[in-house]
C-alpha positions as CSV (number, residue, x, y, z in Angstrom):
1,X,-14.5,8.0,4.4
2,X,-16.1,9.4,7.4
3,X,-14.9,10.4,10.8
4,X,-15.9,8.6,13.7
5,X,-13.7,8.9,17.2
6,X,-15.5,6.5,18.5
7,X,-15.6,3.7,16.1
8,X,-11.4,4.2,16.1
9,X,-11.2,4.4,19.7
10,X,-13.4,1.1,20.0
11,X,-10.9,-0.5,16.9
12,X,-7.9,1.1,18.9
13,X,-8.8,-1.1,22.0
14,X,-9.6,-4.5,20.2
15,X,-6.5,-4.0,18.4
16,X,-4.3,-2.9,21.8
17,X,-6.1,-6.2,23.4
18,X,-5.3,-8.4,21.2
19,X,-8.3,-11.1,21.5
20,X,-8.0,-12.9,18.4
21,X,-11.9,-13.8,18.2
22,X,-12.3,-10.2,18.8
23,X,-9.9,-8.6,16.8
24,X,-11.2,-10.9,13.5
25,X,-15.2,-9.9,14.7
26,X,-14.0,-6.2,14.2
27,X,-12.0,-6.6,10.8
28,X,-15.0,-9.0,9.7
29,X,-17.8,-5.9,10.8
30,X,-15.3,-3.0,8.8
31,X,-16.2,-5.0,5.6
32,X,-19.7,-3.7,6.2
33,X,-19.4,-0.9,7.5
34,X,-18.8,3.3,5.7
35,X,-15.0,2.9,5.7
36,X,-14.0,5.6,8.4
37,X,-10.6,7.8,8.8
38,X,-7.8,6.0,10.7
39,X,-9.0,2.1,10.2
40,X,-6.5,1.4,8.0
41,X,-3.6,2.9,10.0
42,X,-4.9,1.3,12.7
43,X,-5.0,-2.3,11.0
44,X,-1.5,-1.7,9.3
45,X,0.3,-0.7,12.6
46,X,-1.1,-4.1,13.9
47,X,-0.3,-6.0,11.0
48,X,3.5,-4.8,11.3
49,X,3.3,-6.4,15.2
50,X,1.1,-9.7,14.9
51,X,2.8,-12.6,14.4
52,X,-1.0,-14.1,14.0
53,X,-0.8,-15.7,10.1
54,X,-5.1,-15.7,10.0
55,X,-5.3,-12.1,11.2
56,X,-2.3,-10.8,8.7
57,X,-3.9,-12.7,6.3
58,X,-7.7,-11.1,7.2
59,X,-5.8,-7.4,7.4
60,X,-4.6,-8.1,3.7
61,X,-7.9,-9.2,2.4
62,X,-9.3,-6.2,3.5
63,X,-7.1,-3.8,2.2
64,X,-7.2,-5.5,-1.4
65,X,-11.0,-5.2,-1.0
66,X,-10.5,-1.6,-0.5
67,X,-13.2,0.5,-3.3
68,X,-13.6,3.2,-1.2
69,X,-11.4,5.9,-3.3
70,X,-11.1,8.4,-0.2
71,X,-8.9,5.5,1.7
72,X,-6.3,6.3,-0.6
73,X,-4.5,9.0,1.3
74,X,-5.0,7.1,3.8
75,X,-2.9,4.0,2.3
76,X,-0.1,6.0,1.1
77,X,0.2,7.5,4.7
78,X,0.9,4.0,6.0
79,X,3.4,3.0,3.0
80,X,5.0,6.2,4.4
81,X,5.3,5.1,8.0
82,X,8.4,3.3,9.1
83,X,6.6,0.0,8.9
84,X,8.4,-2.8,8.4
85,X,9.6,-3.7,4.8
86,X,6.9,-7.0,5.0
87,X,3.9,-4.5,5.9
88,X,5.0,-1.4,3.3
89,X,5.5,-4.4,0.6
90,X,1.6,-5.7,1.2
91,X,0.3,-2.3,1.5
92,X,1.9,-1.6,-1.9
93,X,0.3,-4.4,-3.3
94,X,-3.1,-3.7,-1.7
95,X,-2.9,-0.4,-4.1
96,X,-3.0,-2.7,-7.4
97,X,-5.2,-5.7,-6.1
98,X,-7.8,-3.2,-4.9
99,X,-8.0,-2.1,-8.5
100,X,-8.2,1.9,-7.2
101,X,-6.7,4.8,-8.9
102,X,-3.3,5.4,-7.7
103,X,-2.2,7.2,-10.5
104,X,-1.5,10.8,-8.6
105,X,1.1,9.0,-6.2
106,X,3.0,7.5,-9.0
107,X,6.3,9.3,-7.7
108,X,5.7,7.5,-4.2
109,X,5.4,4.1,-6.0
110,X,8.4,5.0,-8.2
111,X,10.4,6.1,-5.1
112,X,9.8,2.8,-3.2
113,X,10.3,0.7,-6.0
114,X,14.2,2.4,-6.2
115,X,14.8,2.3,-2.5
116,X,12.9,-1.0,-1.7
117,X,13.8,-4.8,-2.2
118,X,13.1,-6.5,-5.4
119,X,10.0,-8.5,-4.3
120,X,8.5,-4.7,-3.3
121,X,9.9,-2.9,-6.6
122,X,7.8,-5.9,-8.7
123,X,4.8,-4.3,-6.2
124,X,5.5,-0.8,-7.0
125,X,6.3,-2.1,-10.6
126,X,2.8,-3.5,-10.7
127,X,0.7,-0.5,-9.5
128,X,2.7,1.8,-11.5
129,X,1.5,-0.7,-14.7
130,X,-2.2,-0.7,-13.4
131,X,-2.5,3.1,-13.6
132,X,0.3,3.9,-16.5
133,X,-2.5,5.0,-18.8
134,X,-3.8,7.8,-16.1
135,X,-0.2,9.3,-16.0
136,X,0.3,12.4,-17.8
137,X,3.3,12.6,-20.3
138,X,4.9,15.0,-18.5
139,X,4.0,12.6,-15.4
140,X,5.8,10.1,-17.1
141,X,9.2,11.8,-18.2
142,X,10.1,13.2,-14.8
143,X,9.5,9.5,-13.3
144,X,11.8,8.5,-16.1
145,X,14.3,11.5,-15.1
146,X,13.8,10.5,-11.3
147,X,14.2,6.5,-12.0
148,X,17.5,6.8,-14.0
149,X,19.1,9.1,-11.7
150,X,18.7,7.1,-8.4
151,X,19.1,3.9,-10.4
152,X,22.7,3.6,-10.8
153,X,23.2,0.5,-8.1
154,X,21.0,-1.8,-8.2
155,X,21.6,-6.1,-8.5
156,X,21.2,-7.3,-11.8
157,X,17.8,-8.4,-11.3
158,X,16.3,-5.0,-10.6
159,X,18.7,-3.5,-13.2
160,X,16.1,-5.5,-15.7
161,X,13.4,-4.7,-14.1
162,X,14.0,-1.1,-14.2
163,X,15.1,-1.2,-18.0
164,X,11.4,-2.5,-18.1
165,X,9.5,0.0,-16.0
166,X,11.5,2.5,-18.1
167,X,10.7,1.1,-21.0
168,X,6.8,0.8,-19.9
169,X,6.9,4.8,-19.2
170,X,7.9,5.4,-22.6
């Protein structure tokens, strides 16, 4: 990922305008262009506001399509961010669908997958799966420790979906 001011500065003000042809011209030119730092923060933050379905829908795209692994970081920054639960549950699923290495934030992933709505803990559930063979075993036993503290009140339905994530750090 590179830095470039003036590449975010020119997303920040498409973005802060709001032109619809303009904003899906610069999401369309990010696809070939050196990923660069702030882009995806940018694009989330918008993605959390726009009530446009096509540009949500281009925004996703792109972060599925994410190879570069330096946007990483980057990623879990924005799941961070008090974003709405609809934006932190499609930037969690970006992490599997881009098919990237997200095996050293597996404690974020876990985390969210406790605190979160069922629909996001089958995302967290998901990109924990896609990486389960990266974790180390000692990885793997304090997510097991962590998951079976904080997972004393959950609905039934995440109750079994727990017992399975458990079961899949085993």
């Amino acid at each position: 990922m590179i830095i470039s001011e003036k590449k975010l500065k020119e997303l920040e003000l498409v973005l802060i305008r709001g032109n619809d042809l303009k904003v899906t011209e610069s999401i369309k030119s990010l696809r070939k262009e050196i990923p660069f730092k702030g882009a995806i923060s940018l694009l989330a933050s918008f993605y959390d506001r726009s009530n446009d379905a096509g540009i949500r829908k281009m925004i996703k795209e792109f972060l599925n399509d994410l190879k570069d692994k330096s946007a990483r970081e980057e990623v879990i920054d924005c799941i961070r961010k008090r974003n709405s639960a609809e934006t932190r549950k499609m930037l969690i699923s970006s992490c599997w669908q881009s098919g990237l290495d997200y095996s050293g934030y597996s404690a974020v992933f876990a985390h969210y997958f406790l605190e979160e709505d069922y629909s996001t803990a089958v995302e967290c559930f998901s990109v924990i799966e896609s990486s389960v063979n990266k974790i180390s075993r000692s990885q793997k036993d304090e997510l097991i420790k962590m998951i079976r503290q904080k997972s004393g009140n959950e609905v039934r339905d995440k109750h079994s979906l727990t017992l399975e994530l458990i079961s899949l750090l085993t």
